[in-house]
C-alpha positions in Angstrom: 0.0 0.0 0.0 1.2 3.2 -1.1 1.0 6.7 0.1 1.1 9.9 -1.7 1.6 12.9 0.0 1.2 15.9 -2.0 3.2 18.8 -1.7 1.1 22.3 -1.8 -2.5 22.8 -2.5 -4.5 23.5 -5.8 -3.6 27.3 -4.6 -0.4 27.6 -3.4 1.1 27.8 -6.8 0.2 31.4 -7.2 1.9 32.4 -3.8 5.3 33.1 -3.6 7.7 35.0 -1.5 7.5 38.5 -2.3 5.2 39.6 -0.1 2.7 42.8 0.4 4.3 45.4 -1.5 4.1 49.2 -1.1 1.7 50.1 -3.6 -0.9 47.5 -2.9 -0.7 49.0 0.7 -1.4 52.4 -0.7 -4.1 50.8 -2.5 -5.7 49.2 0.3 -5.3 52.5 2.3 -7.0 54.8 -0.2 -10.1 52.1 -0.8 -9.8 52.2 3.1 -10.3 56.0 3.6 -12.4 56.6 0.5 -14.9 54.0 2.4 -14.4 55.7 5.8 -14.9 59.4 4.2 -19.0 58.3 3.4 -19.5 56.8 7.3 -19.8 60.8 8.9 -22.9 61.3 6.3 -24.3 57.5 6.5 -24.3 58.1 10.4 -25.9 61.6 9.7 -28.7 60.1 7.9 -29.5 57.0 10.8 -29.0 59.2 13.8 -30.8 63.0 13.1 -33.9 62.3 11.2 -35.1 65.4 12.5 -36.1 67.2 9.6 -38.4 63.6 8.4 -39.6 63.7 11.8 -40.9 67.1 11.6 -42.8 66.8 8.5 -44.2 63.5 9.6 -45.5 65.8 12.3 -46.8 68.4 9.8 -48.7 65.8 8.0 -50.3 64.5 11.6 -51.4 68.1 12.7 -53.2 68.2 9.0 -55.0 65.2 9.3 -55.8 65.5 13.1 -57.4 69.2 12.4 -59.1 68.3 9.2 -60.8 65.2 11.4 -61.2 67.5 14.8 -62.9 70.2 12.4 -65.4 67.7 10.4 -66.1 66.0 14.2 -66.9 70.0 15.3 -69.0 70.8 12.6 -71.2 67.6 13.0 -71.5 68.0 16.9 -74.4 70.0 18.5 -72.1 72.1 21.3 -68.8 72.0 22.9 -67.4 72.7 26.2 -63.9 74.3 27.1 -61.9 73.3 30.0 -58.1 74.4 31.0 -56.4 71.5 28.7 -59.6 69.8 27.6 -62.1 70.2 24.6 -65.5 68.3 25.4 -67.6 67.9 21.7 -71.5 66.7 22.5 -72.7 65.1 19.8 -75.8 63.1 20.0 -76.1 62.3 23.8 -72.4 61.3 23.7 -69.3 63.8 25.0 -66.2 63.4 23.1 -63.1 64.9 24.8 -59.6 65.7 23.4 -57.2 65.9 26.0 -53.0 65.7 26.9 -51.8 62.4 27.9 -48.3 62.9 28.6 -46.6 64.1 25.0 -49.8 63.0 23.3 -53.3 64.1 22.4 -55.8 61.6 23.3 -59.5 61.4 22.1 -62.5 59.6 24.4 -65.9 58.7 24.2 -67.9 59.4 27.1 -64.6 58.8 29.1 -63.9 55.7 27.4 -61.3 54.4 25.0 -57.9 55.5 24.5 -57.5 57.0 20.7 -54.2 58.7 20.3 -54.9 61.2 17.6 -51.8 64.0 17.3 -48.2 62.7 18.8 -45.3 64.6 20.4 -47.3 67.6 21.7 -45.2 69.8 24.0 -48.2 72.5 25.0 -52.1 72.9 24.0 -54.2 75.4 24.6 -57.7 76.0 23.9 -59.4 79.4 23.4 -62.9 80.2 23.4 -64.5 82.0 20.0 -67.5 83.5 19.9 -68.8 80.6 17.8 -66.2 78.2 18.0 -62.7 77.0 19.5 -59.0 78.5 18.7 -56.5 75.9 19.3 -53.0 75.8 19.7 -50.2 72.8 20.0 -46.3 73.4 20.3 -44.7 70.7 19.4 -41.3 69.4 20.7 -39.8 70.8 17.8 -41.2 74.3 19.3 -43.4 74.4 15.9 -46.5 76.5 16.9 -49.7 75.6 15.2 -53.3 77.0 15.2 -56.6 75.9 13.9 -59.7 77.8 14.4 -63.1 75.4 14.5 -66.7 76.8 14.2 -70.5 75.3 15.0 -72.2 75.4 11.9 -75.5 77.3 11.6 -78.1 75.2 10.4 -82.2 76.2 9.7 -82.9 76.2 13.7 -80.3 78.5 14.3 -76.8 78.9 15.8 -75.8 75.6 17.6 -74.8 76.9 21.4 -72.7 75.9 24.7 -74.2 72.9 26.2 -73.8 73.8 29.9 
C-alpha cells in the first residue's frame, strides 16, 4: 500500500515570497479611507432624522385638524376646560385631552384613541362661535386651527352647559 503525500495545494502555486508590496498597501489604504470618508454622512442620515420627523408631524397636525374640524362641525355644542375640549354630539361627549406628549380622544370617558403625537403644550381658546386651538410641538413648531359650529335652519348651535 502506497501513500502519496502531496506537496502544496490546488492554490499555493500562485503564492510566492514576495510579499505585500508598497503600492498595494497604498491601494488598500485609499479604498480604506475613500470607504471611511462616506460613514460621517451615513451616520448623519440613521441618527438625526429630524427634519423627516418634523414633516411627519406636519402631516399628523393636518389630518388631526381636518378630522377634529369635520367632528366640530357635526357636533351639537362644545365645552372648554383648561387642557380639555368636550364635543356633544348626540347624547355622547367626546373629549380631546394631553396624555403625557400625546393628544388623546375619548368617548364618554372611554377608550384610548391617540390622535396627534409629540405635543409639548395645547391650549384652547374660546371663539364666539367656535374653539381657537394651539399645540407646540417638541420641535417648538407653533400651530393654530380655528373650529366653528355650523348654523343650520334652527339656528346657531350653542354651549351645552
Amino acid at each position: 500500500m502506497k501513500i502519496r503525500i502531496r506537496k502544496g495545494g490546488k492554490y499555493v502555486k500562485f503564492m510566492n515570497d514576495r510579499g505585500f508590496t508598497l503600492l498595494e498597501m497604498i491601494f488598500a489604504f485609499s479604498v480604506f479611507f475613500i470607504i471611511v470618508s462616506f460613514l460621517p454622512l451615513g451616520l448623519k442620515f440613521i441618527f438625526q432624522n429630524q427634519v423627516f420627523d418634523s414633516r411627519m408631524q406636519h402631516f399628523e397636525w393636518q389630518v388631526f385638524t381636518n378630522q377634529l374640524k369635520k367632528e366640530m362641525r357635526m357636533s351639537d355644542g362644545f365645552e372648554v376646560a383648561v387642557n380639555r375640549l368636550t364635543l356633544l354630539k348626540d347624547g355622547s361627549s367626546i373629549s380631546y385631552e394631553p396624555y403625557g406628549s400625546n393628544i388623546r380622544r375619548q368617548v364618554n370617558l372611554q377608550g384610548h384613541e391617540i390622535v396627534l403625537q409629540q405635543v409639548d403644550i395645547i391650549q384652547y381658546e374660546r371663539l364666539s362661535t367656535g374653539v381657537k386651538m394651539t399645540v407646540q410641538d417638541r420641535f417648538k413648531q407653533i400651530h393654530q386651527v380655528e373650529m366653528h359650529l355650523i348654523v343650520n335652519q334652527r339656528g346657531p348651535f350653542t354651549d351645552a352647559q
